[in-house]
C-alpha distance (Angstrom), angle and dihedral (degrees) to the residues before:
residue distance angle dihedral
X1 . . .
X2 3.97 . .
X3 4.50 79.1 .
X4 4.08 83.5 59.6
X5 3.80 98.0 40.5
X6 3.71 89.2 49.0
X7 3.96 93.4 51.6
X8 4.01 90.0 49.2
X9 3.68 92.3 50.5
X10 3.50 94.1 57.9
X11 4.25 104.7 38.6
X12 4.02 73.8 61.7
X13 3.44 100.5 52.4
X14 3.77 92.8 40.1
X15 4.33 80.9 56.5
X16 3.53 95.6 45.9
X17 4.37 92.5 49.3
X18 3.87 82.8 43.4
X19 3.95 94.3 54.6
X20 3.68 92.9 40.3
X21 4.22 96.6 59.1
X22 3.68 91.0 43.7
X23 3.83 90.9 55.3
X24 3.74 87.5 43.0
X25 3.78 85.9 46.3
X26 4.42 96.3 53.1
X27 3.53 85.7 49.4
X28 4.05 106.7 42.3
X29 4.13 92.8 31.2
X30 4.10 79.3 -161.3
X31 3.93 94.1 93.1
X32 4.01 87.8 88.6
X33 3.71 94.7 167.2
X34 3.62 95.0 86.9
X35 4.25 99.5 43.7
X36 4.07 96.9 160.6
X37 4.12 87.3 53.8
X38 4.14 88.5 48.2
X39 4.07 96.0 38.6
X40 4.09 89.0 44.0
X41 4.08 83.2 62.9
X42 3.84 94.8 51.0
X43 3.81 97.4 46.6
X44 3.86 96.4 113.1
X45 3.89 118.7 -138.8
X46 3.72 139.3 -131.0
X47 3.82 99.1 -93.9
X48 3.66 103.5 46.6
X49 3.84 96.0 -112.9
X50 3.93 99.7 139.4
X51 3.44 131.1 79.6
X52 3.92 134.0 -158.5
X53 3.81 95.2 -136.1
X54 3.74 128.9 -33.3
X55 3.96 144.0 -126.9
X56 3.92 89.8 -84.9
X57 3.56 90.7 40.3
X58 4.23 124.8 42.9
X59 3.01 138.2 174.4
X60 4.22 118.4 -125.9
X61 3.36 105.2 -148.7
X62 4.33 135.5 11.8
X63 3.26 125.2 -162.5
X64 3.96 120.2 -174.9
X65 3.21 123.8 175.7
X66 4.13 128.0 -162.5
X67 3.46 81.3 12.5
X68 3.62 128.3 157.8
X69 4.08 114.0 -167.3
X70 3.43 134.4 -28.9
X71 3.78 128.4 -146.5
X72 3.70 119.3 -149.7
X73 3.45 109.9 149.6
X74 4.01 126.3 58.1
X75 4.19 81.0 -142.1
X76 4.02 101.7 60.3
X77 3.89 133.0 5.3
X78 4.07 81.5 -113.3
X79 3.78 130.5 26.9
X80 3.62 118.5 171.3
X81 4.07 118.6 172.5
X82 3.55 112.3 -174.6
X83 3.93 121.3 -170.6
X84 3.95 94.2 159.9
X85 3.89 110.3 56.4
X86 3.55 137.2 40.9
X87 3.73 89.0 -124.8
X88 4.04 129.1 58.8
X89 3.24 106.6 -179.3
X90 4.36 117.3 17.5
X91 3.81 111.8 -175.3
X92 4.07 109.6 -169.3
X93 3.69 116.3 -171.8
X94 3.55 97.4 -172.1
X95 4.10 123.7 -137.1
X96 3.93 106.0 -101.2
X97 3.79 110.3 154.3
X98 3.97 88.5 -116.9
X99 3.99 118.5 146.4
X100 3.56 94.7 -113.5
X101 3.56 139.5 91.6
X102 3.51 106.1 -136.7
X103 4.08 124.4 -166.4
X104 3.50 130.3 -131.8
X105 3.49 104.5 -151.9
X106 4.25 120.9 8.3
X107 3.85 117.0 -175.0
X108 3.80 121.7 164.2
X109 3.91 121.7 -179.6
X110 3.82 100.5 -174.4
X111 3.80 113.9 168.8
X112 3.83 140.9 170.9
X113 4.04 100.7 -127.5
X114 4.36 89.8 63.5
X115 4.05 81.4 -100.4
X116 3.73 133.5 133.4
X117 3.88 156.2 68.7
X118 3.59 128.4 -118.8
X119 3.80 90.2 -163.4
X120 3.82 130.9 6.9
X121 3.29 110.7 -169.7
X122 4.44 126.4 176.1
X123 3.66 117.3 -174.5
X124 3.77 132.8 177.0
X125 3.37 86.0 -134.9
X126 3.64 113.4 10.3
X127 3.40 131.4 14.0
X128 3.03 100.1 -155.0
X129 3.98 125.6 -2.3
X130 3.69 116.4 -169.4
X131 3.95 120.5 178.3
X132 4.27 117.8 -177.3
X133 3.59 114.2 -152.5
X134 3.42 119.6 179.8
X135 3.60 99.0 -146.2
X136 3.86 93.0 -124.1
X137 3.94 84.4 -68.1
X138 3.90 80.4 128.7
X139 3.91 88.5 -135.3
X140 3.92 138.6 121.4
X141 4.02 118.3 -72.7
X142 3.59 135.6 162.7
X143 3.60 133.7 -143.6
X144 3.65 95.4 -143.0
X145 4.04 119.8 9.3
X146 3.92 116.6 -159.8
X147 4.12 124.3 -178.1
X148 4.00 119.4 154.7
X149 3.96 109.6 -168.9
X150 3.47 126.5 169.4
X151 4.13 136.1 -158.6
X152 4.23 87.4 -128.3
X153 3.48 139.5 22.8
X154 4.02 98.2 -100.4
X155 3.81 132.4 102.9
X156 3.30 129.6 18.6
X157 4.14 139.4 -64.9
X158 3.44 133.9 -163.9
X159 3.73 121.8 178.8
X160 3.41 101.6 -156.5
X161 3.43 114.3 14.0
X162 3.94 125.6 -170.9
X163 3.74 138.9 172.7
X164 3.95 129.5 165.3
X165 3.43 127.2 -176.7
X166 4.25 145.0 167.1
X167 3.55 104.7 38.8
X168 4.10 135.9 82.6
X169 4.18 95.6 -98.9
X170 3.34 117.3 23.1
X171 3.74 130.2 177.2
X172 4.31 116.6 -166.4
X173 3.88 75.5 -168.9
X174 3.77 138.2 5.2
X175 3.95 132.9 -174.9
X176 3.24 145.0 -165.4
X177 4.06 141.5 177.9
X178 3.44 138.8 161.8
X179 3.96 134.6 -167.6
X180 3.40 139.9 -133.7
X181 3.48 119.6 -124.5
X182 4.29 105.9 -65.8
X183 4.19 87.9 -3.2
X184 3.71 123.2 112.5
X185 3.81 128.9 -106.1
X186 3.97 131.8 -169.9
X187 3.60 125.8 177.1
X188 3.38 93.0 -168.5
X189 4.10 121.5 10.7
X190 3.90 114.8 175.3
X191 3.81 114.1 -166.8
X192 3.93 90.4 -151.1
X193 3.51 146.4 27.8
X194 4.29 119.5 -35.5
X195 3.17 125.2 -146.9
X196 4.08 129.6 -169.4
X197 3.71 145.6 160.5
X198 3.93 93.5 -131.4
X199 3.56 142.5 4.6
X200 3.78 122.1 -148.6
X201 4.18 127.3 -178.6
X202 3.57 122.8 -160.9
X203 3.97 105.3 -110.9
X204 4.12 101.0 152.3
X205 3.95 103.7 147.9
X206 3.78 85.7 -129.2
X207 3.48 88.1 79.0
X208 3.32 108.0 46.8
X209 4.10 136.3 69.9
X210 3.65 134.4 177.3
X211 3.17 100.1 47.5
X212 3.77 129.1 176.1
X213 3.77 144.4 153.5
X214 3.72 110.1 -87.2
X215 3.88 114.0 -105.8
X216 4.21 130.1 -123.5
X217 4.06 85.6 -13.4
X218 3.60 93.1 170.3
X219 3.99 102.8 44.4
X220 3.87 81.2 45.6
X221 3.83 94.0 51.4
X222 3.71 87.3 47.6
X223 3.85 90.8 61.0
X224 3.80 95.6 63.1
X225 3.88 120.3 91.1
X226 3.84 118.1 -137.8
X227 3.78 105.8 -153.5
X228 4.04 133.6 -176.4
X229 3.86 108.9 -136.9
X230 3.82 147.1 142.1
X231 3.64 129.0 -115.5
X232 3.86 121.2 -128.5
X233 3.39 103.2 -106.3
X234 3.77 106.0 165.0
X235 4.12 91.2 46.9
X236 4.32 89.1 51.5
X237 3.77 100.4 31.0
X238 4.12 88.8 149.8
X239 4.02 88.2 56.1
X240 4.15 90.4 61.0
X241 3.31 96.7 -151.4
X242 3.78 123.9 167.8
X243 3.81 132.6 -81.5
X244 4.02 128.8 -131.3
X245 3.41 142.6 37.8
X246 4.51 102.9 -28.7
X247 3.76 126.8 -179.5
X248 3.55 130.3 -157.1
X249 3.72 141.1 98.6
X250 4.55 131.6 -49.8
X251 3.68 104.3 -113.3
X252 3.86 91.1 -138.9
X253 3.79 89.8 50.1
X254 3.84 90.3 49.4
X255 4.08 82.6 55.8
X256 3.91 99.7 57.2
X257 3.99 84.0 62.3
X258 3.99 112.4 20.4
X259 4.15 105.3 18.9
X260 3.37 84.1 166.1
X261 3.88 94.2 70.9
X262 3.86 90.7 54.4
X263 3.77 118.9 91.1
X264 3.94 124.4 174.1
X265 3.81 112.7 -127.3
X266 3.74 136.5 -178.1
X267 3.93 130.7 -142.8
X268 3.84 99.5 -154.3
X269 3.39 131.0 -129.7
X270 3.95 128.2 -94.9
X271 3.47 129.6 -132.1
X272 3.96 127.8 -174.3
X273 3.50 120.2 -141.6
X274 3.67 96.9 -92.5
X275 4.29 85.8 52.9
X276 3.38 90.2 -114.5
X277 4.06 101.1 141.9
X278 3.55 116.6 -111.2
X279 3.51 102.3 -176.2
X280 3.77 134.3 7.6
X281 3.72 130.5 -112.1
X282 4.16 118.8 -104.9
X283 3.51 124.0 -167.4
X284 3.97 109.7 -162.0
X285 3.91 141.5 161.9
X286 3.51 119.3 -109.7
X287 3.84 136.4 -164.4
X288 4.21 127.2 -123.3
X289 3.86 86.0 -142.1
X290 4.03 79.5 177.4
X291 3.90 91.3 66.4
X292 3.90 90.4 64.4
X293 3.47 90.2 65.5
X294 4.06 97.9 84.1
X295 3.77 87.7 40.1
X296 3.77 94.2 57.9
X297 3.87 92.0 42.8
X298 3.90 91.3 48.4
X299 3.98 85.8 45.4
X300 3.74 89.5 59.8
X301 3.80 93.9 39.1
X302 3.91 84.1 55.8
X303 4.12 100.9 44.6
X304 4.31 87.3 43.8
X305 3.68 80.5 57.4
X306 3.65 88.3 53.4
X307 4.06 100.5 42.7
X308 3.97 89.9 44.9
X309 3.97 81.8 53.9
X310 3.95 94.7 52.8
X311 3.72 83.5 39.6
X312 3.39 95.0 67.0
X313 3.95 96.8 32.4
X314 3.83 81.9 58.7
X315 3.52 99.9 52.3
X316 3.43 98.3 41.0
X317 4.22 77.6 62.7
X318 3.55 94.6 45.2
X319 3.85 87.5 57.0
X320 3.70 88.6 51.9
X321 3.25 101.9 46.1
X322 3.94 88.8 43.4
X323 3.69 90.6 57.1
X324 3.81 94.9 47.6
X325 4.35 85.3 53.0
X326 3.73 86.2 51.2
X327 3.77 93.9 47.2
X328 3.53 83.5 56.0
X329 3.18 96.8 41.3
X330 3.73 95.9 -132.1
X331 4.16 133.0 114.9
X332 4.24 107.8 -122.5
X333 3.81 84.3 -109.4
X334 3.93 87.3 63.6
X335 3.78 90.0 46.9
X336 3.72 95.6 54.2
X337 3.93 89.5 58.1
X338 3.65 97.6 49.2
X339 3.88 95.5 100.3
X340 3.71 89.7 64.3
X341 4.01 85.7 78.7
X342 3.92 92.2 44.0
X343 4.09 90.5 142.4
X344 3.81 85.5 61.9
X345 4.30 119.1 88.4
X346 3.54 154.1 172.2
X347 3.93 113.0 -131.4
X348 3.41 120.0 -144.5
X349 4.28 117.6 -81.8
X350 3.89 108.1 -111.6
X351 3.10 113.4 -127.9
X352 3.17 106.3 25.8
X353 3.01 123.7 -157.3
X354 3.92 97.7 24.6
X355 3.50 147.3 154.5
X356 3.69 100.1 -158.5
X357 3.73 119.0 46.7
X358 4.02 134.8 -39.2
X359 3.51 138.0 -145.7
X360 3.78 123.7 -134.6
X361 3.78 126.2 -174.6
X362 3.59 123.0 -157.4
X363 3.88 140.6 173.9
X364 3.72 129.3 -160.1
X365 3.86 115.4 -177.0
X366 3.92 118.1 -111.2
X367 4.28 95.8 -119.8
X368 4.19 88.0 60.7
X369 3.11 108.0 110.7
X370 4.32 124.4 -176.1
X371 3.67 124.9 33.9
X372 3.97 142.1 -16.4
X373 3.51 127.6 -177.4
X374 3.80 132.5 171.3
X375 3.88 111.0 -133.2
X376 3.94 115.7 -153.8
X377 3.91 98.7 -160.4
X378 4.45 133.0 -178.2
X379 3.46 118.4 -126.8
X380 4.04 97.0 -101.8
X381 4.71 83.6 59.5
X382 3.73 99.2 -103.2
X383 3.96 108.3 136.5
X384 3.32 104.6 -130.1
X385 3.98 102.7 179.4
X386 4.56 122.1 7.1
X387 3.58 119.3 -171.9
X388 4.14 123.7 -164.1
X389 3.37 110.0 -130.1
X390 4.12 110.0 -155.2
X391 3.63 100.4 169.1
X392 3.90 108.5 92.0
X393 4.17 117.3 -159.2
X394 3.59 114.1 40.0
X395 3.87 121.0 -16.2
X396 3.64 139.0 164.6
X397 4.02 128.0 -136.9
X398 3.85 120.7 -148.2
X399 3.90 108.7 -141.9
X400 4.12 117.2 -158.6
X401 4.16 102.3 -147.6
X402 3.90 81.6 -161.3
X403 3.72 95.1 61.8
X404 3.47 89.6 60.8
X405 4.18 135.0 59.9
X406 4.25 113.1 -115.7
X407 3.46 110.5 -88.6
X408 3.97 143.7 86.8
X409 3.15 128.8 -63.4
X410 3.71 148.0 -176.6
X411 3.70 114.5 -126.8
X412 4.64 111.3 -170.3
X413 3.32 136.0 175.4
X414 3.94 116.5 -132.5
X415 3.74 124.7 -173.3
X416 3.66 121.0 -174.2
X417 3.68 88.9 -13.6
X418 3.77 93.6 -59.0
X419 4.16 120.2 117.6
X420 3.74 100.3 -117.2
X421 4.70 92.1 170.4
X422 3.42 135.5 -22.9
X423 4.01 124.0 -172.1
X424 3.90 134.6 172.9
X425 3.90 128.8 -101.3
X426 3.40 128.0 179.9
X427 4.26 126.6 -162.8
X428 3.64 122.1 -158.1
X429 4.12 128.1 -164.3
């Protein structure tokens, strides 16, 4: 009897040790020595009533592996808040040499109401910071890669789309690229038309040296040759470049007179991602349309230069030619219908010179009919002395030198307010 109480006594010790280091097992998961007792605990059930640690009691670290999501949070599939490291979330697709392209991070927000981000990113400094490296592949990459594409023609797309707000600089998008010695670099390359509500160039004198005036603008300007074309759109469909009737200027034209205008540029190739090329690379010259600018201005500068110049040639003419009407005493509108009295004439002033008296002969034909005068005129216009002349045919005029002041003179003959002759005299004391 005391054999069978002994035997009992222990089976239920043995049970109650047993029960013990499984509960210690559930709750320390470090007892690994019984795995079927610790997985049975884990198995989740069909109404979501267990829990893999708790706000009282966390975890420190998880590691999954094969894994592919976790939800943790009632709120989003994935919540992760991270007070400890610089990075939440590090995604390392390690170099193998395997053919395939893999990708760090995918996210696709496709829905039917035109509505949805596949990333949305807020930084206190960046947004979003993206950095290509071609892993010394010695290939094409891009820091940031934007294409909007659409199954109809409705809506709107925007490859690259940036705004920026709030602060004292703000950029909705900024670039940057720099070459290797004889490569190519483009902060910004847009395979399409661009569109913008102002353009501004950096043109601080603090960054500039050398400078001097621009030289022979004009006869340099006059070298270049403005053409109407079109572009070949269906032999460069990758380079997107516009359709219809385009004018502007041949980049290797543009070189012969400003080479400094010309830049050589490269639209890069395209790859899918199975590397199968998509479209080819093409290397082209293109021209800083900009840099004309201060030629054309100086050009202008130069030909105003010019016209002021012929402006003042021509009124120093005008002037003469005004004081020559007025020493005739007749508008240029008279003067251009003097020849219809070309019987009428001035004879020549005997003496002349004199200082005593002249002699003029004259002849008006019979049919005239109004008034003729003989104008004695100085050299600056100002009649000085007019005599009527009544007599029509031939007459003669007696001219007193002493009546007059040395000089020269213009003596003319004006009938009905029309120049008919005019010669020179000249008296002498």
């Amino acid at each position: 009897m005391k054999t069978l109480k002994l035997t009992g006594a222990v089976c239920l010790l043995l049970i109650v040790i047993t029960q013990t280091a499984l509960s210690q097992a559930n709750q320390i998961l470090s007892n690994l020595i019984s795995p079927t007792s610790i997985n049975a605990s884990l198995i989740p059930n069909n109404k979501c009533g267990r829990d893999l640690g708790s706000n009282a009691k966390r975890w420190r670290n998880l590691y999954l592996c094969n894994r592919a999501g976790i939800n943790v949070n009632p709120a989003y599939p994935l919540d992760i808040y991270n007070t400890a490291n610089n990075i939440a979330i590090n995604v390392l697709n390690p170099t193998t040499g395997e053919t395939i392209d893999r990708i760090g991070v995918l996210s696709s927000s496709i829905i039917t109401d035109n509505y949805g981000y596949g990333v949305q990113a807020y930084g206190g400094y960046f947004g979003l910071y993206a950095v290509g490296n071609d892993g010394a592949s010695g290939g094409s990459t891009h820091g940031v890669y934007g294409l909007a594409t659409a199954s109809s023609c409705t809506g709107y797309l925007y490859g690259v789309h940036g705004y920026a707000t709030g602060a004292l600089y703000n950029y909705g998008v900024y670039g940057e690229a720099y070459a290797c010695s004889g490569g190519f670099a483009a902060a910004g390359y847009f395979n399409g038309d661009v569109y913008a509500a102002n353009y501004y160039y950096i043109s601080d004198r603090k960054f500039k040296t050398n400078i001097t005036a621009i030289q022979s603008p004009l006869e340099q300007l006059m070298k270049l040759k403005p053409s109407a074309y079109q572009f070949k759109t269906g032999e460069y469909p990758e380079m997107g470049l516009p359709k219809g009737k385009q004018m502007g200027l041949i980049a290797d034209e543009v070189k012969q007179v400003f080479p400094e205008l010309i830049s050589q540029a490269v639209k890069p190739p395209m790859y899918d991602k199975d590397k199968k090329l998509i479209s080819k690379e093409v290397k082209y010259e293109s021209v800083n349309y900009m840099g004309l600018f201060p030629v054309m201005i100086a050009a202008i500068q130069e030909q105003q230069k010019t016209i002021d110049a012929v402006k003042a040639e021509n009124q120093e003419l005008k002037s003469r030619l005004d004081a020559i009407e007025r020493a005739l005493n007749v508008s240029s509108n008279q003067s251009a219908t003097a020849i219809s009295l070309a019987d009428a004439y001035l004879g020549k002033a005997v003496p002349n010179p004199t200082n005593r008296q002249t002699v003029i002969d004259y002849y008006i034909p019979q049919q005239t009919a109004g008034k003729a005068v003989m104008n004695i005129s100085n050299m600056n216009g100002r009649v000085v002395k007019s005599i009527s002349l009544t007599a029509l045919g031939k007459g003669q005029i007696t001219l007193d030198a002493a009546q007059l002041t040395a000089g020269t003179y213009n003596y003319s003959l004006i009938v009905n307010g029309q120049l008919v002759d005019a010669k020179k005299l000249v008296l002498t004391k």
